[in-house]
C-alpha positions as a Markdown table, in Angstrom:
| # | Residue | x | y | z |
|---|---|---|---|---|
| 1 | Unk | -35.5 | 2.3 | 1.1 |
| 2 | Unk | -34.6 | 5.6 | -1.3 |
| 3 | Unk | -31.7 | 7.8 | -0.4 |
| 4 | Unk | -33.1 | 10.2 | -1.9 |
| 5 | Unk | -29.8 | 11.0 | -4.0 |
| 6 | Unk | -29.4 | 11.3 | -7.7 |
| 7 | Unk | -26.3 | 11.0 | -9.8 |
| 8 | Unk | -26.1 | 10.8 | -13.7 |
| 9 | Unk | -29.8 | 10.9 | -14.4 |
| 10 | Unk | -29.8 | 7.7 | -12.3 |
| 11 | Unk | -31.0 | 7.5 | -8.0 |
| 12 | Unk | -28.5 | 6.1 | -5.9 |
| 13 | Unk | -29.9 | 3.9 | -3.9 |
| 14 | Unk | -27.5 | 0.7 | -4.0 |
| 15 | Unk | -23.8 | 1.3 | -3.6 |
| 16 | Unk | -21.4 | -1.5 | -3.4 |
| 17 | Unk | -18.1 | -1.5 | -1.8 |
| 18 | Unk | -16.1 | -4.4 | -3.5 |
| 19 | Unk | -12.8 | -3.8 | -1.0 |
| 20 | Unk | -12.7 | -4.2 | 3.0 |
| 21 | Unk | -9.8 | -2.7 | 4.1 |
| 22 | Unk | -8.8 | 0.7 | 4.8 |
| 23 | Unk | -9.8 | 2.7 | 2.1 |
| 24 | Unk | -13.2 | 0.9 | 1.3 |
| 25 | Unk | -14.3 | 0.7 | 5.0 |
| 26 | Unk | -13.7 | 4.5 | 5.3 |
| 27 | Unk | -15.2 | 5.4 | 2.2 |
| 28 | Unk | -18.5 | 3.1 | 3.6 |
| 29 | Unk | -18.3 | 5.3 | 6.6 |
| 30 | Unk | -18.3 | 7.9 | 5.0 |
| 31 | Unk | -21.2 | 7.8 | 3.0 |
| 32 | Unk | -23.6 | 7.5 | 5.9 |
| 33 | Unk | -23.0 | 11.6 | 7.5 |
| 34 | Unk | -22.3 | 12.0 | 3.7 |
| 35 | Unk | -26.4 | 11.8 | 3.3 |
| 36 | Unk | -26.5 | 8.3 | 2.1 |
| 37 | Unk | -29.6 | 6.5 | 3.5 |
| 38 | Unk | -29.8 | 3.3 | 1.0 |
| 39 | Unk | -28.6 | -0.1 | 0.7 |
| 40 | Unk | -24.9 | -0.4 | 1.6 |
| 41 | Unk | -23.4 | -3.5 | 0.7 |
| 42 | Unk | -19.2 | -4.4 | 1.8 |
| 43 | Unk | -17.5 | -7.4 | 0.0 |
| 44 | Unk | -14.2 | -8.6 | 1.0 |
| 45 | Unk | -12.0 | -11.3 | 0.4 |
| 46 | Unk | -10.8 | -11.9 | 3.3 |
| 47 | Unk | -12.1 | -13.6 | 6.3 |
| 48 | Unk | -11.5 | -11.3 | 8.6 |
| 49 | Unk | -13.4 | -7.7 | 9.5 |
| 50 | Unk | -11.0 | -4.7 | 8.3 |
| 51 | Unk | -8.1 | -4.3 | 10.4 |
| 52 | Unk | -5.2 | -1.7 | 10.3 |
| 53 | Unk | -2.3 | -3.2 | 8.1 |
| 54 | Unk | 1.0 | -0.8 | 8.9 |
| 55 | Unk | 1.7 | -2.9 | 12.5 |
| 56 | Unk | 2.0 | -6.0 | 10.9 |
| 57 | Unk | 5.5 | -5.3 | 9.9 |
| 58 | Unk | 6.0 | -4.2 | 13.2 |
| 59 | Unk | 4.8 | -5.1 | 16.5 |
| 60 | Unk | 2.8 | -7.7 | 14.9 |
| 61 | Unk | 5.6 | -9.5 | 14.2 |
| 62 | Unk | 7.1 | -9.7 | 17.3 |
| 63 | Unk | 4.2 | -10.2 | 19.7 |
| 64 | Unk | 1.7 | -12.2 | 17.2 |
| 65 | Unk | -1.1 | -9.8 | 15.4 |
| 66 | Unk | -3.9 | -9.0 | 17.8 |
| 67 | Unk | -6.6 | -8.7 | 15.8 |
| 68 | Unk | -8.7 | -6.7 | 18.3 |
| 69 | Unk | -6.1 | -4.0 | 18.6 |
| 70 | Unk | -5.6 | -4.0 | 14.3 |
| 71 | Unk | -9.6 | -3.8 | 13.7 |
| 72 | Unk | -10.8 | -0.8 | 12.3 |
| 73 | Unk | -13.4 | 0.7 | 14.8 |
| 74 | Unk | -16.3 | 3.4 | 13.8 |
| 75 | Unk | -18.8 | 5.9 | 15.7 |
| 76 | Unk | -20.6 | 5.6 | 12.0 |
| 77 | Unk | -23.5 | 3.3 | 12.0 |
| 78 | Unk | -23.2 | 1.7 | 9.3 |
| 79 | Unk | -26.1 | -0.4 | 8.2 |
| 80 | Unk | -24.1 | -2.5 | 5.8 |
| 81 | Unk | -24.6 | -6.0 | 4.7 |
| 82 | Unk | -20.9 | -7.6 | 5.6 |
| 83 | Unk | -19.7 | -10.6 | 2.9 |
| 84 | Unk | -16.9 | -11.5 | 3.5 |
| 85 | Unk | -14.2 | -14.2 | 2.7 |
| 86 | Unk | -15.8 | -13.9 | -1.0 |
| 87 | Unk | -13.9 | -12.3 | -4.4 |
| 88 | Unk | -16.0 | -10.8 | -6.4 |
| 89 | Unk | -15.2 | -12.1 | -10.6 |
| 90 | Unk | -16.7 | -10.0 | -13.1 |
| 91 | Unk | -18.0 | -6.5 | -13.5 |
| 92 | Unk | -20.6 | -5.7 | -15.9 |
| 93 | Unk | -20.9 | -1.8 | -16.3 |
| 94 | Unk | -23.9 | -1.9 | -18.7 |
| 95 | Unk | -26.0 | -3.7 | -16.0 |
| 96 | Unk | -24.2 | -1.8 | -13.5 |
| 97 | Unk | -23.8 | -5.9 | -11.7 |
| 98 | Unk | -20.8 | -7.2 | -9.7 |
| 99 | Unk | -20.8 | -11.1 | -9.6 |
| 100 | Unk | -19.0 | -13.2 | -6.9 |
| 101 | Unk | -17.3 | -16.3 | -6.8 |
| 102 | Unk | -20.4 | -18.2 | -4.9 |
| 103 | Unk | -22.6 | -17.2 | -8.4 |
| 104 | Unk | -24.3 | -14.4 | -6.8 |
| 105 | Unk | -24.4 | -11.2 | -9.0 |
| 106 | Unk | -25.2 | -7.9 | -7.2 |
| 107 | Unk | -26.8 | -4.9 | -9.0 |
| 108 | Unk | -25.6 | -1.6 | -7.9 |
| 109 | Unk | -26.1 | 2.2 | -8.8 |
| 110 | Unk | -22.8 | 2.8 | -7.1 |
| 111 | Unk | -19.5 | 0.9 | -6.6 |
| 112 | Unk | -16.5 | 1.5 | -4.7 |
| 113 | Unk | -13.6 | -0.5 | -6.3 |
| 114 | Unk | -11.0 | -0.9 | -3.1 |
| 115 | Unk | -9.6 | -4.6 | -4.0 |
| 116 | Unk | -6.7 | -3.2 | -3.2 |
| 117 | Unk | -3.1 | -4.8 | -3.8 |
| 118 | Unk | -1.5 | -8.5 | -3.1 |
| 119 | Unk | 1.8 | -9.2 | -2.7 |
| 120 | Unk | 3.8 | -9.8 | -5.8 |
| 121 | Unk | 5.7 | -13.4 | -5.7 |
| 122 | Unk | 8.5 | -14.9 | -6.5 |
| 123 | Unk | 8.7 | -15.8 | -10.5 |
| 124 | Unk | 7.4 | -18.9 | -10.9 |
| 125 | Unk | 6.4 | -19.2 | -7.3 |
| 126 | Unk | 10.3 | -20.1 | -6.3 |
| 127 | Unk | 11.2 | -21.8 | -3.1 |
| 128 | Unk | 7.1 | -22.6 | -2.8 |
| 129 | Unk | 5.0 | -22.9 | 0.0 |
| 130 | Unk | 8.0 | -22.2 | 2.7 |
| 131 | Unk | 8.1 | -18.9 | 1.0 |
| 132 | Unk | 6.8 | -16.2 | 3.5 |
| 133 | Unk | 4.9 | -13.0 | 2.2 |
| 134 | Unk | 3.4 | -10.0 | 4.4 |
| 135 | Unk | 0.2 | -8.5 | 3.6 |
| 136 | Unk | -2.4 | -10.0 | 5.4 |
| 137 | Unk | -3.3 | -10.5 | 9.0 |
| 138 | Unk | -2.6 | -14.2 | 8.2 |
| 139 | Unk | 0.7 | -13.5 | 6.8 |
| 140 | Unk | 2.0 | -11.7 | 10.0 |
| 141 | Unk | 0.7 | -14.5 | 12.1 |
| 142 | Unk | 2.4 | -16.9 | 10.2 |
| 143 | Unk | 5.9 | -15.2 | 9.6 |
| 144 | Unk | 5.4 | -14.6 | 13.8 |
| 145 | Unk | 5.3 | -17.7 | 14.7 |
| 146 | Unk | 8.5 | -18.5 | 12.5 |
| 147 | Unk | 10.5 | -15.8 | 14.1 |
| 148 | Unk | 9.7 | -17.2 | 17.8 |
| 149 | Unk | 12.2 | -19.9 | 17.1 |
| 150 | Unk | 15.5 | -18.9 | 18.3 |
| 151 | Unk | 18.6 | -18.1 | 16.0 |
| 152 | Unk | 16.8 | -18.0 | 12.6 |
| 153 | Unk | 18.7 | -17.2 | 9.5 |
| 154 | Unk | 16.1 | -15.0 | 8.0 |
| 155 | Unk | 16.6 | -14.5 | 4.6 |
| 156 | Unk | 14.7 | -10.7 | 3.2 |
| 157 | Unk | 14.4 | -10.7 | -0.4 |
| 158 | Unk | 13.2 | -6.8 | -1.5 |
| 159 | Unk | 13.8 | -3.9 | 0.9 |
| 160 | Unk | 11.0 | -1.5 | 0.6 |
| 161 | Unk | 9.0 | -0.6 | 3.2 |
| 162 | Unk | 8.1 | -3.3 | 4.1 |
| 163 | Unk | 11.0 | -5.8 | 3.5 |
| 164 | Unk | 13.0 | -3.1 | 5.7 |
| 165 | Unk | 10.8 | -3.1 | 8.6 |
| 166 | Unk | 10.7 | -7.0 | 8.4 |
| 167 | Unk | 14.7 | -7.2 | 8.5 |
| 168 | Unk | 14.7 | -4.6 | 11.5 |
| 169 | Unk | 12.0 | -6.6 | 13.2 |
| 170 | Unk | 13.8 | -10.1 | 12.9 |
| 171 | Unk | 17.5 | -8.3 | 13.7 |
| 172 | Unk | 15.5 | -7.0 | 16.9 |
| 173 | Unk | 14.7 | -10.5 | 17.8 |
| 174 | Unk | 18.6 | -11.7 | 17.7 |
| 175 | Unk | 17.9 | -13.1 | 14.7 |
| 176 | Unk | 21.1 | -13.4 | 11.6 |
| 177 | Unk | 19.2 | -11.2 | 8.6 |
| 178 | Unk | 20.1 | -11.0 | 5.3 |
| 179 | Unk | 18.6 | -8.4 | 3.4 |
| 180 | Unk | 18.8 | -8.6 | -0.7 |
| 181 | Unk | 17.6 | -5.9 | -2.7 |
| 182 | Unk | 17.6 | -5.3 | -6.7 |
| 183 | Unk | 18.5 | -1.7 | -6.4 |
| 184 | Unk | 19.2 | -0.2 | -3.3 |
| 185 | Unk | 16.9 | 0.0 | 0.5 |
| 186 | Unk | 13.6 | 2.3 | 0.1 |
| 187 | Unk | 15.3 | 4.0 | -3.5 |
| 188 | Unk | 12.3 | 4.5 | -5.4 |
| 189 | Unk | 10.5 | 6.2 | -2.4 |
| 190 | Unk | 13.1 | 7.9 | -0.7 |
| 191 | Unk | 15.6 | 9.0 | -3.5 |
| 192 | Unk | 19.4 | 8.3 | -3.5 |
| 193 | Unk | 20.7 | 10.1 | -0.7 |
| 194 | Unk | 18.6 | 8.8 | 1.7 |
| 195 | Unk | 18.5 | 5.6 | 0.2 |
| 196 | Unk | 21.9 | 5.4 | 1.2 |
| 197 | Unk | 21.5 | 6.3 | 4.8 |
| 198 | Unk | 18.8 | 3.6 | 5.1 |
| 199 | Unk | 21.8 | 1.1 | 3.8 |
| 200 | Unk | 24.3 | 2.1 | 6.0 |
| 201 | Unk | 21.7 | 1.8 | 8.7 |
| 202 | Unk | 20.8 | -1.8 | 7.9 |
| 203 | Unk | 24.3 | -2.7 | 8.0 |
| 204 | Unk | 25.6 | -0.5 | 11.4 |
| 205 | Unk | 22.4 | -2.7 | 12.9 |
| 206 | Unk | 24.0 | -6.5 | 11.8 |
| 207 | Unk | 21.9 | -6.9 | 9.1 |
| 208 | Unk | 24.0 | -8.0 | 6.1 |
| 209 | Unk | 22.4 | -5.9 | 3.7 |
| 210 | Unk | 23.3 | -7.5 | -0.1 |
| 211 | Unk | 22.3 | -4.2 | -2.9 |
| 212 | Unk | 22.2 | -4.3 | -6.6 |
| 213 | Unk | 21.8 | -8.3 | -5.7 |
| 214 | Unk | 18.7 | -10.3 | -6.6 |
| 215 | Unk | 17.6 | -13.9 | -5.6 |
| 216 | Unk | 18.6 | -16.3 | -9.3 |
| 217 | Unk | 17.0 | -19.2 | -7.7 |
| 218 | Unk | 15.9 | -20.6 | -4.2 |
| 219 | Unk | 16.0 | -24.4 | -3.4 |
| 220 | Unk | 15.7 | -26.5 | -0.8 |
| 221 | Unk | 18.9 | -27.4 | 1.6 |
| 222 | Unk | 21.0 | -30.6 | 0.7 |
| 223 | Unk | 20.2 | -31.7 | 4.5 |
| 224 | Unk | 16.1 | -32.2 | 4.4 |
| 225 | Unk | 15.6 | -29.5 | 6.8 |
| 226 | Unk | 13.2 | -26.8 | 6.4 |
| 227 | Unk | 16.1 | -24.9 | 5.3 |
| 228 | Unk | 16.3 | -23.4 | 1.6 |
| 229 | Unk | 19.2 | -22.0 | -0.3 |
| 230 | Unk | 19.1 | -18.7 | -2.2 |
| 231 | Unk | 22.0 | -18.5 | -5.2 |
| 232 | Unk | 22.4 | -14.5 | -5.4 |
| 233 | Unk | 23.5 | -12.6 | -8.5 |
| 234 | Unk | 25.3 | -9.4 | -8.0 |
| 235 | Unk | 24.9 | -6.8 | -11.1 |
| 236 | Unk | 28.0 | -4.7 | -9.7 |
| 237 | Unk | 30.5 | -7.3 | -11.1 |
| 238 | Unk | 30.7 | -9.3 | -8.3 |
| 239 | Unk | 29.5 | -12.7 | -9.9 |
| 240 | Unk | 27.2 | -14.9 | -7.7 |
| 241 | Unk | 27.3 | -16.3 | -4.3 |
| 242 | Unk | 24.8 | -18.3 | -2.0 |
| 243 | Unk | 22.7 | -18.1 | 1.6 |
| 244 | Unk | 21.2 | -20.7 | 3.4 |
| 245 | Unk | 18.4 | -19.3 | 5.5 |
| 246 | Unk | 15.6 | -21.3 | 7.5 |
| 247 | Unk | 13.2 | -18.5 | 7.3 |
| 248 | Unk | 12.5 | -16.8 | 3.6 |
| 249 | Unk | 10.6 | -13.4 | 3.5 |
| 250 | Unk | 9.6 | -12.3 | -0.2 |
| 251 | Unk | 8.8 | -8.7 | 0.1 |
| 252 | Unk | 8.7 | -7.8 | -3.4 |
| 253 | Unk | 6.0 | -5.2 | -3.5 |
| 254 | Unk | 2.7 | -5.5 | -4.8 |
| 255 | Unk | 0.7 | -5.7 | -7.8 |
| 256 | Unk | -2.8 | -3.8 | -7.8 |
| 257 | Unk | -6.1 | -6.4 | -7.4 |
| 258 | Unk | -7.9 | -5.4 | -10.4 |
| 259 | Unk | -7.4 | -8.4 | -12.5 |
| 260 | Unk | -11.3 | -9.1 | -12.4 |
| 261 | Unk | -11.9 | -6.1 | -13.9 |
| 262 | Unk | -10.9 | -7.8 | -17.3 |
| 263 | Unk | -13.7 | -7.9 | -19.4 |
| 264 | Unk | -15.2 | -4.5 | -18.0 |
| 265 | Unk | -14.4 | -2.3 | -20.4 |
| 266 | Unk | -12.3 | 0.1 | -17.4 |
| 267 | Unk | -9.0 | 1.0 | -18.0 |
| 268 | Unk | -7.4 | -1.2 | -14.9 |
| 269 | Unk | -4.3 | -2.4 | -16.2 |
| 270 | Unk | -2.1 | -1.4 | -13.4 |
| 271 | Unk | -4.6 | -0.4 | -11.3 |
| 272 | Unk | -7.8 | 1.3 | -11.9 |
| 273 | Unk | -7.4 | 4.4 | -13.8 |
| 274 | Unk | -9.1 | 7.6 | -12.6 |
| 275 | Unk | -10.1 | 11.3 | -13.1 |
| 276 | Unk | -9.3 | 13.9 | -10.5 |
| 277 | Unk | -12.6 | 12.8 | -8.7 |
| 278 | Unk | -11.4 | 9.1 | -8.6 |
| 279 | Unk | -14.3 | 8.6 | -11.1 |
| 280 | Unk | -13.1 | 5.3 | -13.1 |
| 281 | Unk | -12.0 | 5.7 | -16.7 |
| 282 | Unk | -12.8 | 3.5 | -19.3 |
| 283 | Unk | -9.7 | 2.3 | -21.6 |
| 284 | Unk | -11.3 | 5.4 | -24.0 |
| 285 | Unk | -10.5 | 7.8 | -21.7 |
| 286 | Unk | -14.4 | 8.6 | -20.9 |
| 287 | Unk | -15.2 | 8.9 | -17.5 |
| 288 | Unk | -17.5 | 6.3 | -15.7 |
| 289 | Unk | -20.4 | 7.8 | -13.9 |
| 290 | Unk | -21.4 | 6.1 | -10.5 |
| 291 | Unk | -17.8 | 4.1 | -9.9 |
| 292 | Unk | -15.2 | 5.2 | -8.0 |
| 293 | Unk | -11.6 | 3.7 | -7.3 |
| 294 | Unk | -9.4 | 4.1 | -4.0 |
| 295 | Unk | -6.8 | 3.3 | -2.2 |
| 296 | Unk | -4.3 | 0.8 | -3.6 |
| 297 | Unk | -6.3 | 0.1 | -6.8 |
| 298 | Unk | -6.3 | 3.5 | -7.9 |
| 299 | Unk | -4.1 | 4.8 | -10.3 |
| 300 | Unk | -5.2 | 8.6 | -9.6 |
| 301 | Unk | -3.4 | 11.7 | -11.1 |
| 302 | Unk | -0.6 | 13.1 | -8.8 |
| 303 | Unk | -0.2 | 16.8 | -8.7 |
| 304 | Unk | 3.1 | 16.5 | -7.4 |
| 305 | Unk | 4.0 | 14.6 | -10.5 |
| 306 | Unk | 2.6 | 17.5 | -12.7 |
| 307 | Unk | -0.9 | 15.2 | -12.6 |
| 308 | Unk | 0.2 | 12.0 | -13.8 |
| 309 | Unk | -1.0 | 8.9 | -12.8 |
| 310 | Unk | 0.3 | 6.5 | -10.1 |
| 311 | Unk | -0.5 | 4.7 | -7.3 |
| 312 | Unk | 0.6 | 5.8 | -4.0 |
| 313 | Unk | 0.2 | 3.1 | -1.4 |
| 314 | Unk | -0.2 | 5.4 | 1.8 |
| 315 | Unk | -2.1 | 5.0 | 4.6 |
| 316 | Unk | -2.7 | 8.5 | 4.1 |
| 317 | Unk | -3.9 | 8.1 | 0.4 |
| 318 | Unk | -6.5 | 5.7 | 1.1 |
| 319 | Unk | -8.3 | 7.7 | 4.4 |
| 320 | Unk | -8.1 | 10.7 | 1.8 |
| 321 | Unk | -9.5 | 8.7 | -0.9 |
| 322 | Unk | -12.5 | 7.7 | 1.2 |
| 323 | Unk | -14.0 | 11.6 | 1.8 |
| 324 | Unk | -13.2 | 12.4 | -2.2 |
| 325 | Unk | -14.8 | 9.1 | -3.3 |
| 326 | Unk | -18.0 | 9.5 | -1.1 |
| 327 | Unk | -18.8 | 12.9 | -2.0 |
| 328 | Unk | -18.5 | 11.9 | -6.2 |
| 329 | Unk | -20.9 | 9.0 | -5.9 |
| 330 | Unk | -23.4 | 11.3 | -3.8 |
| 331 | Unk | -23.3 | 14.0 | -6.9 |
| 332 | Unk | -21.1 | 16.6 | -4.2 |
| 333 | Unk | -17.9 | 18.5 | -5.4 |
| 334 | Unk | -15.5 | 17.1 | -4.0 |
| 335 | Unk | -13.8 | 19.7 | -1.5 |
| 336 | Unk | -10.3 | 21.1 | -3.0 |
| 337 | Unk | -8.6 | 19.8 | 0.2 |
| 338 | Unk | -5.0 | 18.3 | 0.1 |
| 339 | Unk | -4.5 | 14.7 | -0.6 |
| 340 | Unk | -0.9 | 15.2 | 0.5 |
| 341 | Unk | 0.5 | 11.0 | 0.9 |
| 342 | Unk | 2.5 | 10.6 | 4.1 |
| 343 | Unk | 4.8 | 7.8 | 5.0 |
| 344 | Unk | 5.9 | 6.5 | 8.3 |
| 345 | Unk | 8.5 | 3.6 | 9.1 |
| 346 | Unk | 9.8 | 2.6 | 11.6 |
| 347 | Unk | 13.4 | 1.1 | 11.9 |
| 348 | Unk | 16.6 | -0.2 | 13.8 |
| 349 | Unk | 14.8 | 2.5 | 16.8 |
| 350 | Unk | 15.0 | 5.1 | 14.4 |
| 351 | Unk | 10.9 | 7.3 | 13.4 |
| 352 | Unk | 11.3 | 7.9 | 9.4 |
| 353 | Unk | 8.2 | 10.0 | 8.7 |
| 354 | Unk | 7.3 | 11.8 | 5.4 |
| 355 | Unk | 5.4 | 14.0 | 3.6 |
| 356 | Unk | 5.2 | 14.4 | -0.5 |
| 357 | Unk | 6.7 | 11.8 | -2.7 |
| 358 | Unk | 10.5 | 12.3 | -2.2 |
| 359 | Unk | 11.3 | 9.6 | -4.5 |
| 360 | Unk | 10.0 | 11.7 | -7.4 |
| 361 | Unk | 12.8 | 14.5 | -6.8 |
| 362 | Unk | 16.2 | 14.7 | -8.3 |
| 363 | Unk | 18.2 | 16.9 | -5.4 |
| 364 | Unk | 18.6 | 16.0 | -1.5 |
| 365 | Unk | 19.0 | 19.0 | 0.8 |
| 366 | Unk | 19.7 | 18.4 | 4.5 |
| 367 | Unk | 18.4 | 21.7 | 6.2 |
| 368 | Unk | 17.8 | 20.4 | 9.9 |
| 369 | Unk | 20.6 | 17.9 | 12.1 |
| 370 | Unk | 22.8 | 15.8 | 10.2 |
| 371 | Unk | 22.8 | 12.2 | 9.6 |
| 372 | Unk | 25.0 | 11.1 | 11.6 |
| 373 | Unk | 23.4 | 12.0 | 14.1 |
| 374 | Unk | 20.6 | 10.2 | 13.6 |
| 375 | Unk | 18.3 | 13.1 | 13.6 |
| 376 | Unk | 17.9 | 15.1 | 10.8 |
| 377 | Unk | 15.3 | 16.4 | 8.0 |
| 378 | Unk | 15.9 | 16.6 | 4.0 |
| 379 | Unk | 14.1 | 18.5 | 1.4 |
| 380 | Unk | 13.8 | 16.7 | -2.2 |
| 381 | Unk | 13.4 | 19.0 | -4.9 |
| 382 | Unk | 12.3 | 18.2 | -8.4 |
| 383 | Unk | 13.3 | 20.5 | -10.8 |
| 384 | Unk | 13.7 | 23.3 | -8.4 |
| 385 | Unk | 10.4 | 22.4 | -6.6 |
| 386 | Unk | 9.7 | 21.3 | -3.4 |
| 387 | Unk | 7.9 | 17.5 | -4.2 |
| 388 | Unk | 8.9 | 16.0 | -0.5 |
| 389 | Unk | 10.1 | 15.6 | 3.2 |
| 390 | Unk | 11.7 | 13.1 | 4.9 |
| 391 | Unk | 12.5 | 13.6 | 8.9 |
| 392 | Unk | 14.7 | 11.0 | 11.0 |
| 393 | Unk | 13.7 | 11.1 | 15.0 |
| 394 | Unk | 12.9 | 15.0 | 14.1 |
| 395 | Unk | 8.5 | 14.9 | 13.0 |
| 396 | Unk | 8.0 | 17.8 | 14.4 |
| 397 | Unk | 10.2 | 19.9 | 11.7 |
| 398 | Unk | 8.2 | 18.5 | 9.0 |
| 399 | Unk | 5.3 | 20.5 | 9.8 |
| 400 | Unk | 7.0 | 23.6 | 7.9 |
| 401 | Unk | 7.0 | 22.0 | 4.7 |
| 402 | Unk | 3.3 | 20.7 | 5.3 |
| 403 | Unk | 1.8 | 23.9 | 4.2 |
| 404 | Unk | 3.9 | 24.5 | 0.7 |
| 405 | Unk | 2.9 | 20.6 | -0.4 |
| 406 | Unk | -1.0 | 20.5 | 0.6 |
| 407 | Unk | -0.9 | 23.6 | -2.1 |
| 408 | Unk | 0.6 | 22.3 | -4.4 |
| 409 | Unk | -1.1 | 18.6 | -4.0 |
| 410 | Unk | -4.6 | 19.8 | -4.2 |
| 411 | Unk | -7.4 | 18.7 | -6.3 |
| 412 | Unk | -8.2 | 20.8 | -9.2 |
| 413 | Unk | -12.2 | 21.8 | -9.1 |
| 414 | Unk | -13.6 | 19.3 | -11.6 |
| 415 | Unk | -15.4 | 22.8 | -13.0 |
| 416 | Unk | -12.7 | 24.7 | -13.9 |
């Protein structure tokens, strides 16, 4: 069946989405009302259909991930072919061919690269199999089931997003959390200032919350229980000390999927480079007609960071990804519409929502509540420019500042 649709002197009639999580599963959909009428094809390497990942930090955690309520749901019919719980290995861009890991090679006139990110590990795999990790719908189920034991000493080692949500979670469940982080909580995200509310937080909630600390090794306990022990390194000058925990969390961030990329000739060395249009890039620079990257895997340029690349891993990000990447592979302009990233946490009881990247910014202005209250919003500025927003119990206010970032974050038309 022809779509009908040409791009780069080539029809498009076979597009491949090798990703099936948020951001590939929305571009899919939204392909179809897009005026895509060929062969739609959705790899992923997990088992399971695409589900929503932000709960499973969350409520997951504490009443086991439902994976009817997580599952992404569509009005779009689709029309796909589904494989999942297969990787796909190798890319080969002059015969425009995926291969998978069962041998089968796919030919495609467009691809959607949206492998999105895994969880980085521990170096050399410390403390082994015991060692938890969060990403997956799997993860969560298994970390939930180790948190329904009572009285766990939970040892969180990273407090990002998600290695702060984790420590409020188990603190939540009566649970004894320590929380060890090589910098301080949610720094490169949220900037100093708030970073340091976030700590203070932690530690007003019972969580002993161990900063500029990270983990210098992690072995079994002396008394051949499930228990391990974590010898901590302080870079403040306060030499080492140990924890015991019987639950380890490793929440250490996560390091983009595009290692099969390798001998593709794409620029994907932490994550997939791309153009304005999240058009891939080769490592020359020249753009890549016909493949797109989104979502976690894309390193696109940020006008906010005066249009250099990064990686913004927002749900946000990868829903806006999805419109932008369907209209390039159909041969459309992609509408100059925001792609403003937006953050939500939630914590200790407390909403932390936010708009921008506030981590980028040098100066923290608090121009609603104060913090000790609990209820506040701050402005980060970089260079005198507004960059981001973070609100505490208090979303409504950040709908002022809305406005100023969608201008300033849009997309530059690819004609100009």
């Amino acid at each position: 069946m022809l779509s009908g649709i040409e791009h780069a002197d080539r029809p498009m009639d076979r597009i491949v989405v090798v990703g099936a999580s948020l951001a590939g599963y929305r571009t899919a959909e939204a392909l179809r009302p897009a005026g895509f009428h060929g062969a739609l094809t959705i790899i992923g390497e997990e088992a399971h259909a695409p589900y929503n990942r932000p709960p499973l930090t969350k409520v997951s955690l504490v009443n086991g991930p439902d994976v009817a309520t997580l599952s992404l749901t569509s009005t779009v019919d689709l029309e796909a072919r589904w494989i999942l719980g297969v990787r796909a290995t190798a890319l080969d861009l002059t015969r425009r061919e995926i291969r998978l890991e069962t041998g089968e090679i796919l030919p495609f006139d467009g691809l959607v690269i949206a492998t999105g990110a895994s969880a980085r590990r521990l170096p050399g795999e410390a403390g082994g199999p015991g060692v938890h990790h969060i990403r997956t719908l799997d993860d969560a189920a298994a970390l939930h089931r180790a948190l329904t034991q009572r009285d766990q000493r939970v040892l969180v080692i990273g407090a990002g997003f998600l290695g702060s949500e984790v420590a409020s979670t188990a603190a939540s469940l009566g649970h004894r959390v320590t929380l060890v982080e090589a910098a301080s909580p949610m720094l490169a995200a949220l900037g100093p200032e708030l970073s340091a509310y976030c700590a203070d937080l932690h530690r007003g909630r019972g969580v002993d919350l161990r900063t500029t600390t990270t983990v210098r090794a992690l072995t079994p306990a002396d008394d051949r229980s499930s228990a391990s022990v974590a010898v901590l390194a302080n870079h403040a000058g306060r030499g080492a000390s140990s924890v015991e925990a019987d639950i380890v969390v490793a929440a250490l961030g996560a390091t983009p999927n595009s290692g099969w990329l390798w001998d593709s000739g794409l620029d994907y060395c932490h994550g997939v480079a791309t153009d304005d249009t999240l058009t891939a890039l080769e490592t020359t620079g020249a753009r890549v007609p016909g493949v797109v990257a989104v979502g976690d895997v894309a390193r696109a340029p940020q006008p906010l960071l005066d249009g250099a690349r990064a990686i913004v891993e927002h749900w946000s990000s990868a829903v806006a990804h999805s419109r932008i990447a369907a209209a390039t592979l159909l041969g459309d302009r992609p509408q100059a519409a925001a792609v403003l990233p937006s953050f939500w946490t939630d914590q200790h009881g407390l909403q932390i929502r936010g708009v921008g990247l506030p981590g980028a910014a040098d100066t923290t202005t608090i121009v609603d509540g104060t913090m000790e209250d609990h209820r506040f919003v701050a402005t980060r500025t970089r260079r005198g420019r507004l960059v981001g927003a973070v609100a505490v119990n208090n979303t409504p206010a950040l709908f002022r500042f809305r406005s100023e970032l969608e201008s300033a974050s849009r997309i530059p038309d690819p004609t100009r």
